[in-house]
Structure formats: structure tokens, C-alpha cells
Backbone as JSON, one array per atom type, in Angstrom:
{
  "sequence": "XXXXXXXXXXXXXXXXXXXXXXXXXXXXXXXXXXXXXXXXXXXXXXXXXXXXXXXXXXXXXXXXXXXXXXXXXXXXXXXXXXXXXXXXXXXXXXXXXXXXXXXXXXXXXXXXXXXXXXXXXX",
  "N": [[55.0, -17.77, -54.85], [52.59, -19.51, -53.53], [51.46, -22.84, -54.83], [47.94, -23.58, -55.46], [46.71, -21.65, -54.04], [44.81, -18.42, -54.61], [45.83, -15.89, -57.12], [46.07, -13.02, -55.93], [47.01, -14.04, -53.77], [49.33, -12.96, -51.34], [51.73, -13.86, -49.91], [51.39, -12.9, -46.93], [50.59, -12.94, -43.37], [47.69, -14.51, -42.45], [44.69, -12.36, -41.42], [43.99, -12.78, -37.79], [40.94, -14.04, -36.17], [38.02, -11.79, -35.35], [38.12, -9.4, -32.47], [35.71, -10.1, -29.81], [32.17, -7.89, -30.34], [31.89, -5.37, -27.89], [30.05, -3.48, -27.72], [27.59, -3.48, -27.32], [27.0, -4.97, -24.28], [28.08, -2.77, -22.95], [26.14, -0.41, -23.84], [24.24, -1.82, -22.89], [25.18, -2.23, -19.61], [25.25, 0.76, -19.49], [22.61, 1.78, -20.08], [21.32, 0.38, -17.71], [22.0, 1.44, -15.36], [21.47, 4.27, -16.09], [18.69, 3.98, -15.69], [19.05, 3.14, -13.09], [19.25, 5.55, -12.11], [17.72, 7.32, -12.53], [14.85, 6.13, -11.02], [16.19, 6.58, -8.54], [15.99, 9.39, -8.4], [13.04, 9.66, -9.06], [12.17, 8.3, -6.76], [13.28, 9.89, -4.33], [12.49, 12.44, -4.98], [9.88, 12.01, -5.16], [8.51, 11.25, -1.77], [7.36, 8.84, 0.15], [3.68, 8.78, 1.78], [2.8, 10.13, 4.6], [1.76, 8.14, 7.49], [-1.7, 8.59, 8.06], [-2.68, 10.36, 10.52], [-3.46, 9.26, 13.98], [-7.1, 9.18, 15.0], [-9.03, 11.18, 17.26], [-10.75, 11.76, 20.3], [-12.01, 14.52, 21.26], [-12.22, 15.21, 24.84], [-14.65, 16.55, 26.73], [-16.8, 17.37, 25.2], [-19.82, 17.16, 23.64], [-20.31, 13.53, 21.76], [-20.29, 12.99, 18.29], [-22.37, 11.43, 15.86], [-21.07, 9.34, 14.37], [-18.52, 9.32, 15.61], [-19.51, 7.99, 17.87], [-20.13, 5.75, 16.88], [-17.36, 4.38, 16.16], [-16.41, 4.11, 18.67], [-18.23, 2.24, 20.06], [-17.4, -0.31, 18.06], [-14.89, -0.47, 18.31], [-15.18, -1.29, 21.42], [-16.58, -3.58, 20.41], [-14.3, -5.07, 18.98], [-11.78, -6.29, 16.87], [-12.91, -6.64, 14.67], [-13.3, -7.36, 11.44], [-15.89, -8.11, 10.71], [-17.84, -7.02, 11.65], [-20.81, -5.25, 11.62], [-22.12, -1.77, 12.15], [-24.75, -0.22, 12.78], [-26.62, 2.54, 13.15], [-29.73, 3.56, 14.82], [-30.51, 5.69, 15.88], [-31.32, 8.44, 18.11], [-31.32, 8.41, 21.57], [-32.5, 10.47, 23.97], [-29.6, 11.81, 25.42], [-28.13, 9.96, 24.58], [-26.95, 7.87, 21.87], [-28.31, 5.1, 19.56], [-27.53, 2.38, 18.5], [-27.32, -1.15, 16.17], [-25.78, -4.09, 16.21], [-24.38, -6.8, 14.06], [-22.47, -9.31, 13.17], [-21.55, -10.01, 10.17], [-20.3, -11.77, 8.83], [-20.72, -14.3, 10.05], [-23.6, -14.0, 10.42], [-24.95, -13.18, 12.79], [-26.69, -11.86, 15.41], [-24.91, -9.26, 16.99], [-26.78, -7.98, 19.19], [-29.09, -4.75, 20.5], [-27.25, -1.91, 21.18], [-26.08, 0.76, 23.35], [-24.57, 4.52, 23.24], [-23.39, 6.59, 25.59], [-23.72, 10.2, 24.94], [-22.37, 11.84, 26.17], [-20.97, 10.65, 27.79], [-19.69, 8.88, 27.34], [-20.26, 6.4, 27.6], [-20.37, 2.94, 27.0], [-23.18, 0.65, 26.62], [-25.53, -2.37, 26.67], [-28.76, -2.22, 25.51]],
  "CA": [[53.64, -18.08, -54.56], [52.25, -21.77, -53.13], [50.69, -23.56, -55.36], [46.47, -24.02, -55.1], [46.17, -20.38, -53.69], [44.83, -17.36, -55.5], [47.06, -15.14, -57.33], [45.37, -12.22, -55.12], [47.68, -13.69, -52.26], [50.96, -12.7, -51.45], [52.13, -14.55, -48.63], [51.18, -12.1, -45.81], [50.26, -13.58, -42.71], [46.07, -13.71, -43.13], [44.67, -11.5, -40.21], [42.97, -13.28, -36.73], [40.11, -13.92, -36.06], [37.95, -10.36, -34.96], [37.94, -9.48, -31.35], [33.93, -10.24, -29.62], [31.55, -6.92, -30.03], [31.57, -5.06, -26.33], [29.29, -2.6, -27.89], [26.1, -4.53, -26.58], [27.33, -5.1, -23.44], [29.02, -1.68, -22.8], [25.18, -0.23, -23.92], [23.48, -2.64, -21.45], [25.39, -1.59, -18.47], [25.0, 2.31, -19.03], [21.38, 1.95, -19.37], [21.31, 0.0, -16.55], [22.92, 2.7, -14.62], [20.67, 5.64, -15.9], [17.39, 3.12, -15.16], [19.26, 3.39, -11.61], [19.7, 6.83, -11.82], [16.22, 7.52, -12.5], [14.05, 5.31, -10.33], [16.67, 7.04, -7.46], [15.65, 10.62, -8.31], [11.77, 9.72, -8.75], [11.66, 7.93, -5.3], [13.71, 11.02, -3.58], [11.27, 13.62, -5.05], [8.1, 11.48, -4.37], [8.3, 10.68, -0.58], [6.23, 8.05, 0.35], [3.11, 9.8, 2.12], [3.05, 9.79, 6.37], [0.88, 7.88, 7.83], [-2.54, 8.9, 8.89], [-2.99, 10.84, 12.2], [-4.94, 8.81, 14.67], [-8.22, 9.8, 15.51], [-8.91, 11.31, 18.92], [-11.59, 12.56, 20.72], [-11.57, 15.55, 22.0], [-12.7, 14.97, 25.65], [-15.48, 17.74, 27.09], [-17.95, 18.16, 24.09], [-20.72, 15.72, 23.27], [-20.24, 13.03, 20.99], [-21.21, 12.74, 16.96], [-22.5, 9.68, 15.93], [-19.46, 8.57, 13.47], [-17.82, 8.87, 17.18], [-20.1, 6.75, 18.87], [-20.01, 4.63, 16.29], [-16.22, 4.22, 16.16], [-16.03, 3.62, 20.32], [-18.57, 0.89, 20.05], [-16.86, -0.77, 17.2], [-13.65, -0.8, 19.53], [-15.7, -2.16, 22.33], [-17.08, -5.13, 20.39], [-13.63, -5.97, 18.85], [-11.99, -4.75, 15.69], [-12.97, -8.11, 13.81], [-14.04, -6.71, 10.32], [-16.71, -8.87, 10.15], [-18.59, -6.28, 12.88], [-21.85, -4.16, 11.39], [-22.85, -1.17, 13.29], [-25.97, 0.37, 12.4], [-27.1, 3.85, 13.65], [-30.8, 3.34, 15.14], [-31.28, 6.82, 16.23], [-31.45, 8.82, 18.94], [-32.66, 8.56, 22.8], [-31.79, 12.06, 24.89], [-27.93, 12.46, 25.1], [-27.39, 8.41, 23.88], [-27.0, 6.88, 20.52], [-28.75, 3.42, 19.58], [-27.18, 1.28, 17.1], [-28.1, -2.45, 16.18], [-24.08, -4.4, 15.73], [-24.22, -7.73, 13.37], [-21.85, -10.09, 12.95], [-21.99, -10.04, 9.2], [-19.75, -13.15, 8.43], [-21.47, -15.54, 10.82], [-24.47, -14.36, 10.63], [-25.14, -13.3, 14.11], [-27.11, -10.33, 15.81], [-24.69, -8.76, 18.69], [-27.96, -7.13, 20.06], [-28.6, -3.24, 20.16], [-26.4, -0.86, 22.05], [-26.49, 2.42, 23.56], [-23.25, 4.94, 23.75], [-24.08, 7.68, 25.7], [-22.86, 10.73, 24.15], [-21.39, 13.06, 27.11], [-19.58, 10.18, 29.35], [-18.65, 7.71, 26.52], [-20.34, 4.65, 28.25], [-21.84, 1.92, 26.23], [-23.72, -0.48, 27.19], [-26.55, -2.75, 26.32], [-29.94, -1.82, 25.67]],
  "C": [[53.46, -19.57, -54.32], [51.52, -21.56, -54.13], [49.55, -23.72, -54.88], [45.88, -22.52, -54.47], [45.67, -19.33, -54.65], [45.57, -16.68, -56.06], [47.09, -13.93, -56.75], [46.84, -12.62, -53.79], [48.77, -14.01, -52.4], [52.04, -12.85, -50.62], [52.41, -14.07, -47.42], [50.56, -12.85, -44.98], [48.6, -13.54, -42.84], [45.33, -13.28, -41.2], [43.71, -12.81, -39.12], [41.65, -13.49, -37.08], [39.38, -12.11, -34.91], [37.63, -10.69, -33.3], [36.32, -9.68, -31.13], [33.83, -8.61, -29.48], [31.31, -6.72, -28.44], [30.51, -4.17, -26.36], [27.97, -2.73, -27.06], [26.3, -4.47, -25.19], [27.39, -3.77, -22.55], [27.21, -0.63, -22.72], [24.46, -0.62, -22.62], [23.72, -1.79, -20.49], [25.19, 0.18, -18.43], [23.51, 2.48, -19.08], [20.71, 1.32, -18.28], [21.22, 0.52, -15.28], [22.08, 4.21, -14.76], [18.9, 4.96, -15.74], [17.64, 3.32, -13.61], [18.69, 4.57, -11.56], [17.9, 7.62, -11.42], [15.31, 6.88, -11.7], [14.57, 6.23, -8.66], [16.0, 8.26, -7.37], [14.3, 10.19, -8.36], [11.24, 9.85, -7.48], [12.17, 8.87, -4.21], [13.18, 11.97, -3.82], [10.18, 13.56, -4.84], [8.09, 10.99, -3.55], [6.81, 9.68, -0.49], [5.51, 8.96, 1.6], [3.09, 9.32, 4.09], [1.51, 9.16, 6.6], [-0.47, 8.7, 8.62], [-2.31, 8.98, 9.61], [-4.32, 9.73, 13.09], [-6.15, 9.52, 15.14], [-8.39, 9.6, 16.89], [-10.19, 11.58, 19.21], [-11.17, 13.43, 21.65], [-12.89, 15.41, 23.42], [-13.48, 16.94, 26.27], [-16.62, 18.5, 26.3], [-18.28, 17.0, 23.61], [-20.44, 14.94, 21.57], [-20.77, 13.13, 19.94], [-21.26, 11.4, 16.78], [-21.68, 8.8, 15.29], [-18.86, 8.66, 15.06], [-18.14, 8.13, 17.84], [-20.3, 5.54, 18.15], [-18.47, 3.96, 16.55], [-16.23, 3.56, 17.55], [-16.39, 2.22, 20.56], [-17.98, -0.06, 19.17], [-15.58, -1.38, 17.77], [-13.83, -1.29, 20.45], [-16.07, -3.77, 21.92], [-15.66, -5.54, 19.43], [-13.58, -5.24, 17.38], [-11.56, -6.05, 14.26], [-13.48, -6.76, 12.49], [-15.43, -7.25, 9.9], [-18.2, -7.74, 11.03], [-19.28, -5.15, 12.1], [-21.88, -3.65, 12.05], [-23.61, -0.48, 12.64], [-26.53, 0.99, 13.1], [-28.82, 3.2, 13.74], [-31.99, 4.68, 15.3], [-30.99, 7.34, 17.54], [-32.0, 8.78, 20.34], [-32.15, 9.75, 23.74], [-30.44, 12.23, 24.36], [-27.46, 10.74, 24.56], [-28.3, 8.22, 22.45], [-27.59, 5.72, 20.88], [-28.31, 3.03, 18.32], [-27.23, -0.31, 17.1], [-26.3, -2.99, 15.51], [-24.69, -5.83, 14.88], [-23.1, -7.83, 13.08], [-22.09, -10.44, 11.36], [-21.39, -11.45, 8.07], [-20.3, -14.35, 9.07], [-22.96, -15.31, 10.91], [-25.36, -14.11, 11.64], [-25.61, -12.28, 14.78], [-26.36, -10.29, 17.19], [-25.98, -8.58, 19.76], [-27.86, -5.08, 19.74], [-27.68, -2.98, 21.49], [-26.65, 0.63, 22.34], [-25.02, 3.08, 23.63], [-24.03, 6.53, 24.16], [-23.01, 8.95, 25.4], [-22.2, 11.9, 24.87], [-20.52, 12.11, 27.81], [-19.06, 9.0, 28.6], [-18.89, 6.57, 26.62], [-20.96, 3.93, 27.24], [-21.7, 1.03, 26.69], [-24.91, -0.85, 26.28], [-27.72, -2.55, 26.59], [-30.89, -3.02, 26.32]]
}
């Protein structure tokens, strides 16, 4: 026995130091991997949805006024800033009153007539 040691030791080499924990690590990456796994199967069973169909008109049958609204709306420009306001009725044409609602600004009224599609100013 050396001298200054315990009597416990018996001159066996004394073991390393312990290898680093992979446990942590080893954890991490497999939930990593089923966080993949999952996010993959959600987004392959929940298609993202198709875009809206454009709206048409069906040519040969008189206009509704959400239609004659829409046309004129496309005539004066497809600023968002563009009021259209239904007025009413005159025979087969719509009257609606347009504002400029960011500036401030009265287009004027309009007419769309509701068998040939025309608008124009009242």
C-alpha cells in the first residue's frame, strides 16, 4: 500500500472519467423527427383549399344589381378606395352614386344598363 491513501485502496488503476450523456441528445433528435412526421401527415390530409372560381356572367339574361354593381366597380378601377352605392332603379338600368372614399371625392352617379351591360354617366 502507498503511504497517505486509504486503506479501502488496493492499488487498482482508479476508473476514467464517465463517457458525456447522449441520452438528451439521442431524445432531441427523435422528437424532432416525429414533430416532422406529424406536421407532414397533417399538411397531406388538410390540402390547402382551391382557389375561388371567378365570377362570370352569364351573357343573355338581365342583370342583378350585385352584377351591375361589380361591372361598374371594374369600370372605375379596382382601387379599394371606390364606394358604389345602389340608387335604384330607372326601366332596364341601375343608378348608383361611386365615392372615392379615401380622398374624399364624388365620382358622380352612373347608370349600367341591365340587358347590354353599358355604363355610362348619368
Amino acid at each position: 500500500m502507498k503511504p497517505g491513501l486509504p486503506d479501502i485502496y488496493d492499488d487498482r488503476p482508479l476508473r476514467g472519467p464517465k463517457p458525456p450523456r447522449t441520452w438528451p441528445f439521442v431524445l432531441t433528435v427523435v422528437a424532432l423527427i416525429a414533430l416532422g412526421a406529424a406536421a407532414w401527415f397533417f399538411f397531406q390530409s388538410h390540402p390547402a383549399p382551391p382557389p375561388p372560381a371567378p365570377v362570370r356572367v352569364v351573357r343573355g339574361r338581365p342583370l342583378t344589381q350585385g352584377e351591375a354593381a361589380r361591372i361598374l366597380r371594374r369600370r372605375l378601377g379596382p382601387d379599394e378606395c371606390v364606394v358604389v352605392m345602389a340608387k335604384g332603379t330607372v326601366g332596364d338600368a341601375f343608378l348608383f352614386t361611386a365615392v372615392n372614399r379615401c380622398e374624399g371625392i364624388r365620382l358622380g352617379q352612373w347608370k349600367v344598363d341591365a340587358k347590354t351591360q353599358v355604363v355610362s354617366r348619368k
